[in-house]
LOMI-499042 format. One line per 5 residues: number of its first residue (from 0); their letters; for each residue x, y, z of N, C-alpha, C. Coordinates in Angstrom, 3 decimals. Example, Ala and Ser with C-alpha at 12.3 -4.5 7.8 and 13.67 -1.06 7.14 Angstrom:
BEGIN
0 = AS = 13.190,-5.690,7.800,12.300,-4.500,7.800,13.200,-3.300,7.800; 12.850,-2.250,7.080,13.670,-1.060,7.140,12.900,0.030,7.870
***
This chain:
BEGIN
0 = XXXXX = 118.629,367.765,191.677,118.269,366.882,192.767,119.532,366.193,193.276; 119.782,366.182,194.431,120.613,365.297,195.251,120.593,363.862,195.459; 121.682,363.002,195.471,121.491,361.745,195.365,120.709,361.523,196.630; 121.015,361.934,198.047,120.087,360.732,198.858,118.310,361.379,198.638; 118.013,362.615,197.780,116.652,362.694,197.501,115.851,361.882,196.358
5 = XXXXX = 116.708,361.132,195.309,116.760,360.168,194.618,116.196,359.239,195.230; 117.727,358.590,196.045,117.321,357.201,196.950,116.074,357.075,197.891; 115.829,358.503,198.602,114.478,358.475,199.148,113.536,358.170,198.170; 113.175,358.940,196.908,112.436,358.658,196.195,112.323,357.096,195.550; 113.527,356.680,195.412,113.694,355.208,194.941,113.147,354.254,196.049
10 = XXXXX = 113.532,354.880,197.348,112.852,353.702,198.343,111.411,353.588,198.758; 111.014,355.066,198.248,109.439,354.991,198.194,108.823,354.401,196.625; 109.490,354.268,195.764,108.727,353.799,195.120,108.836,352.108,194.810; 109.775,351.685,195.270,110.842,350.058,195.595,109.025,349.398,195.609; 108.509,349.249,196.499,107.416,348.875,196.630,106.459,348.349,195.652
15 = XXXXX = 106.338,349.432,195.061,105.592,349.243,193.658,106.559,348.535,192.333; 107.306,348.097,192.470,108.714,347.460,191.694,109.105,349.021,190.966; 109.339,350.110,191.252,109.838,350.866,190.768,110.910,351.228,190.492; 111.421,352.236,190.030,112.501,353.101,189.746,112.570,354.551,190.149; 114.063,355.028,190.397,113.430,356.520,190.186,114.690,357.591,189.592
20 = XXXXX = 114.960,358.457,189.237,115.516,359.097,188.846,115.970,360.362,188.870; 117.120,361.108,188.287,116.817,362.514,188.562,117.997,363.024,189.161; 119.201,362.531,189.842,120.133,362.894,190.577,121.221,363.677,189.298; 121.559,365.159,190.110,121.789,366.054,189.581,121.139,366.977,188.330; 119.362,366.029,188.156,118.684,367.032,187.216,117.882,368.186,188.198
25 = XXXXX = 117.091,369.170,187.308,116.576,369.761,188.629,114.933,369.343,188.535; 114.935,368.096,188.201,113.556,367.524,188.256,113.829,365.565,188.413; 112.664,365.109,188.517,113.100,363.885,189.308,111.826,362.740,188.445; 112.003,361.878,188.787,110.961,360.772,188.066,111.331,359.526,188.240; 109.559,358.772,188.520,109.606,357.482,188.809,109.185,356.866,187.619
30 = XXXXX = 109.210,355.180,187.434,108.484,354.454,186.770,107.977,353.326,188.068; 106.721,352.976,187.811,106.204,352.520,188.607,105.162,351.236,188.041; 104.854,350.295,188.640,104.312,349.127,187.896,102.658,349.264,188.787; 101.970,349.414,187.514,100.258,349.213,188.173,99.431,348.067,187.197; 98.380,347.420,188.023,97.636,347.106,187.079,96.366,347.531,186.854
35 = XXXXX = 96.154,347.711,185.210,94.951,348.492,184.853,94.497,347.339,183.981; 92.977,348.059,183.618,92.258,347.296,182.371,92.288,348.175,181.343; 93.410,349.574,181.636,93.375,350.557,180.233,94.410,351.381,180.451; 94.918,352.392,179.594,95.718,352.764,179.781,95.469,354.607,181.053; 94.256,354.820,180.596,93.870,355.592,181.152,93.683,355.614,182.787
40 = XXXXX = 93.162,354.462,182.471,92.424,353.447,183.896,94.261,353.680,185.340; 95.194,352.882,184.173,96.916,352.803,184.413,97.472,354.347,185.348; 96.679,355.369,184.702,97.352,356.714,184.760,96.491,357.218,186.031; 95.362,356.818,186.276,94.457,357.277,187.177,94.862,356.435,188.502; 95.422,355.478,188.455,96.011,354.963,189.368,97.469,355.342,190.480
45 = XXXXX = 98.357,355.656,188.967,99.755,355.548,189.258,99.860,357.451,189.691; 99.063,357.616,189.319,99.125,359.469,189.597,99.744,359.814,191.147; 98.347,359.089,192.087,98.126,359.349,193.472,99.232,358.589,194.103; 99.899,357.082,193.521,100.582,356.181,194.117,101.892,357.543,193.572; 102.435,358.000,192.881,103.433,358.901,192.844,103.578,359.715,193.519
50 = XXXXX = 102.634,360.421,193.664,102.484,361.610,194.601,102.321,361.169,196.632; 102.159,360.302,196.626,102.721,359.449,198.008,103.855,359.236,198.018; 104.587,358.841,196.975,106.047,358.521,196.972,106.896,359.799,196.989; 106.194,360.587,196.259,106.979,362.061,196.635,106.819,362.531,198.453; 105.881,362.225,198.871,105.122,363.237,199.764,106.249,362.236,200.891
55 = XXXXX = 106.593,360.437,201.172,106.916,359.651,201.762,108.933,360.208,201.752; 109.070,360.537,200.176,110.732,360.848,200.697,110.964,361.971,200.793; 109.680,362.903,200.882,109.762,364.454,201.454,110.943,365.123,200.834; 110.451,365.109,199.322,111.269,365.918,198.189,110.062,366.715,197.967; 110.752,367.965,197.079,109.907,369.101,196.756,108.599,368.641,195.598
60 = XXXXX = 107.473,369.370,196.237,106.267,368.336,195.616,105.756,369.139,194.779; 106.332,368.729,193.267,106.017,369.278,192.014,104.836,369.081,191.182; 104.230,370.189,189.902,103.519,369.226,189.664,104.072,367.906,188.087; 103.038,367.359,188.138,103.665,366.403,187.766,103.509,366.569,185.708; 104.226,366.340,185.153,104.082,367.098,183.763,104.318,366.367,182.398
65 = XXXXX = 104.101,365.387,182.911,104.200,363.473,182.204,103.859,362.814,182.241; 103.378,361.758,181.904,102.588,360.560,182.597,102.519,359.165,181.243; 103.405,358.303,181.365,103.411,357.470,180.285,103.192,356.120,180.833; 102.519,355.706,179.549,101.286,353.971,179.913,102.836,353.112,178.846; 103.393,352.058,179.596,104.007,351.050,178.920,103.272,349.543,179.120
70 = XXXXX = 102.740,348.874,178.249,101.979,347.531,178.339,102.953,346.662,178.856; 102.737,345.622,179.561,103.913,344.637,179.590,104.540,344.221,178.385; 103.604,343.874,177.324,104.087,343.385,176.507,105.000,344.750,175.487; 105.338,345.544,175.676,106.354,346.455,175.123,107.727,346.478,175.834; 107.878,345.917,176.783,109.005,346.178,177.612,109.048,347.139,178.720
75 = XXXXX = 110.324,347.672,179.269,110.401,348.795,180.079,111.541,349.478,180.385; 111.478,350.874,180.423,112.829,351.808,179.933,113.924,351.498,181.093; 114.883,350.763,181.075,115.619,350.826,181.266,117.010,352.433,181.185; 116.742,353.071,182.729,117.387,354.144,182.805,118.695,354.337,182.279; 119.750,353.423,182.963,120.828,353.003,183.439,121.383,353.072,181.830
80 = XXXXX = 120.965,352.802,180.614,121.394,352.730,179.493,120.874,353.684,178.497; 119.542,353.770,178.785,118.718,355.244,178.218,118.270,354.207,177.344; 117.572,353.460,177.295,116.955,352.434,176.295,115.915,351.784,176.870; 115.088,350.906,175.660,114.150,350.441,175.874,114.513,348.312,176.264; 113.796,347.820,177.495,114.507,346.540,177.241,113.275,345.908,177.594
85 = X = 113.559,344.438,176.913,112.174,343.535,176.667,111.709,342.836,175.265
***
């Protein structure tokens, strides 16, 4: 992935307090903040809000082959270091 397909992706997901990732992998990924009453509930949400964010910075629309629930109270992955912070 190319950096300004990143930044597109990053500016579509900015919104949702996101992140996004992926420049020079050949796959790409957001983290994205929802609120649920479950974790399931979390995933059924953030699915469709991803797949807008793909479809909005008009990067290649994959399917999607991950999907991870972080509670507030665990923290949140911090890319930039490859760690967990919180």
């Amino acid at each position: 992935m190319e950096l300004d397909e990143i930044v597109a992706l990053a500016d579509a997901v900015a919104p949702l307090e996101g992140i996004a990732s992926g420049v020079g992998a050949m796959s790409y990924g957001a983290q994205i903040v929802v609120e649920a009453g479950s974790s399931d509930e979390a995933v059924d949400l953030a699915i469709p809000l991803f797949a807008d964010a793909v479809a909005t910075a008009a990067i290649p629309e994959w399917p999607i082959t991950k999907a991870e629930v972080i509670g507030e109270d665990e923290g949140y992955y911090d890319d930039v270091d490859g760690g967990m912070v919180g």
